[in-house]
N, C-alpha and C positions, 0 to 999 in steps of 0.2 A: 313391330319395332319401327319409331318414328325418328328420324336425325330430330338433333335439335336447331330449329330453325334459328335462333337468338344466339349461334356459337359458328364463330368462322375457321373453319380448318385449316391446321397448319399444311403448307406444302410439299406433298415428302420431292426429296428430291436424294440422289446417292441411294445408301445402306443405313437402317435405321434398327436401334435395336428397340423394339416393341413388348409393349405388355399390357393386359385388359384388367382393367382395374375399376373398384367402387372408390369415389372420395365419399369417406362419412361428413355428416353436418356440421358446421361450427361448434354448436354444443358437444357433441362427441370430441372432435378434434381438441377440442379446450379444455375435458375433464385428461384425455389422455396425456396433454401436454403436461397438465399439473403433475404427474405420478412420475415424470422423467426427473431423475436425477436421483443420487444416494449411491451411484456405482462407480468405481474410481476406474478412470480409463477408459465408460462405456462413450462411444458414438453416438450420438440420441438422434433419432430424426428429428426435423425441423418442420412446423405446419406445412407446408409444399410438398413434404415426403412421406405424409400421412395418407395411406390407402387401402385399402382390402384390396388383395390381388385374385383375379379369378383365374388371370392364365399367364403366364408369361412365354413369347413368342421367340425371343432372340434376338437375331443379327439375319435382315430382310434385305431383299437390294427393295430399287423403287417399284416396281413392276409386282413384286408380290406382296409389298404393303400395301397397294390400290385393289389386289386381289382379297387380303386381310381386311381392309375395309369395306368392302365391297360383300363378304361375308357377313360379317357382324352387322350388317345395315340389314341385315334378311331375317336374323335372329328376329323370335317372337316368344314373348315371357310375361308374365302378370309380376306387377308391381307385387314387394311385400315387404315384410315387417322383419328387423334383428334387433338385438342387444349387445352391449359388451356384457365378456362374461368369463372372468378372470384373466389374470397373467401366466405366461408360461414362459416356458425357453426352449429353444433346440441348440443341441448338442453335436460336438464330429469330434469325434475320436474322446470321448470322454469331456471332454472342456465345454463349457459353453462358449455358444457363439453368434446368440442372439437373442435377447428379451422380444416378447410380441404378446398382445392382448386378444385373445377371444372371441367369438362372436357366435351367438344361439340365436332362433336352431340353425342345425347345418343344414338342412334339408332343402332350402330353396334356394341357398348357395350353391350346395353342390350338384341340384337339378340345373341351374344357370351356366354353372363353370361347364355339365355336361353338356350344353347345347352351344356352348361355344367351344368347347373341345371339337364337337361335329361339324361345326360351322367352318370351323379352320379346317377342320381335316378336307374338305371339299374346293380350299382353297389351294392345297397342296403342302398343310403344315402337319408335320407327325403328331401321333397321339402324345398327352400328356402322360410319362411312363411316370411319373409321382402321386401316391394318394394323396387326394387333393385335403386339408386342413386350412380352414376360413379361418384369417387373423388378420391383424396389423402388425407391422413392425414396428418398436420403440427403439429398438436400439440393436447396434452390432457389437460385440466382444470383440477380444484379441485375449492372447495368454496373460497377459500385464495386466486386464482389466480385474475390478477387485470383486469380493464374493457379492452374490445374485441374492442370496437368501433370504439377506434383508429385507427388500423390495418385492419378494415375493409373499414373505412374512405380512408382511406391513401392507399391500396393495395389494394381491394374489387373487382376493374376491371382491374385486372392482365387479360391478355391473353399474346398467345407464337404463334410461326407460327406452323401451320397442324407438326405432326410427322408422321412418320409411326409404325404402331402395327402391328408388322409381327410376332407376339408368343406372348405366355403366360408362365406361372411357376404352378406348384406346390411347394407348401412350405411350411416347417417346423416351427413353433413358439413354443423358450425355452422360458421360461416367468422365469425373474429374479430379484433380489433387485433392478436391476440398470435399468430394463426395457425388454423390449422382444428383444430377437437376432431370425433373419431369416436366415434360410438356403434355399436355391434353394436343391429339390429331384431332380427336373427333367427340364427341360426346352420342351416344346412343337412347333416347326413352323407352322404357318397358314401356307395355301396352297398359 
């Protein structure tokens, strides 16, 4: 794993709340964009909050974000290939509560997310107790928001051609009235 020399990292400084993430390409991020919309109510992410998550870390003072980075800097993975590859949703308590698109195969995601589950854990960050499920988010629900069917009907069997995932991110989420803003700390290249 190589930083990426052409990306200057943010400063952490406080308690930061982190999470390691893929940004898909433009073209990905563009077809996705188009499919938002048709839900009364829903949330939609906005291009900035478009990502594949491989781990999400929490609430870090500064001292163990320099260790979280310092982790992920050691990580070593071969670039490779996904697609999108349908719409879904998750549910809590029967309701949905969030539309997210797909991504095949899962296999070198979740060999990835495993080497940085390990990586953190060495930094002093618990395991991830969640099976892990490769996606993007579109959108968040609320009970008011209107039926999902639709859009699942209609777009459900979204796919895109192979991209390549030649890095990941570390990042920062401010959580605000208007919604959560990310920041890229650091940028990481697979080998």
């Amino acid at each position: 794993m190589t930083l990426d020399p052409d990306f200057r990292r943010v400063t952490l400084v406080g308690m930061h709340r982190l999470f390691v993430a893929i940004r898909p390409p433009r073209a990905i991020r563009d077809q996705l964009l188009a499919l938002m919309g048709g839900v009364r109510g829903a949330r939609w992410q906005c291009d900035d909050q478009l990502h594949l998550t491989l781990r999400f870390i929490g609430e870090v003072d500064r001292h163990l974000a320099e260790d979280v980075h310092a982790a992920l800097g050691a990580i070593h993975h071969p670039r490779f290939e996904v697609a999108l590859s349908g719409i879904g949703g998750f549910e809590r308590r029967g309701q949905p509560h969030a539309l997210w698109a797909g991504v095949a195969p899962h296999e070198p995601l979740k060999a990835l997310h495993k080497k940085i589950d390990q990586a953190l854990g060495r930094a002093g960050i618990g395991p991830d107790e969640r099976a892990y499920l490769p996606h993007i988010t579109l959108a968040r629900l609320n009970r008011s928001s209107g039926p999902v069917a639709g859009l699942l009907e209609e777009a459900g069997g979204v796919t895109s051609p192979l991209f390549v995932v030649d890095g990941f991110s570390l990042y920062e989420s401010q959580l605000t009235p208007e919604g959560a803003i990310y920041s890229v700390v650091e940028r990481f290249r697979l080998d």
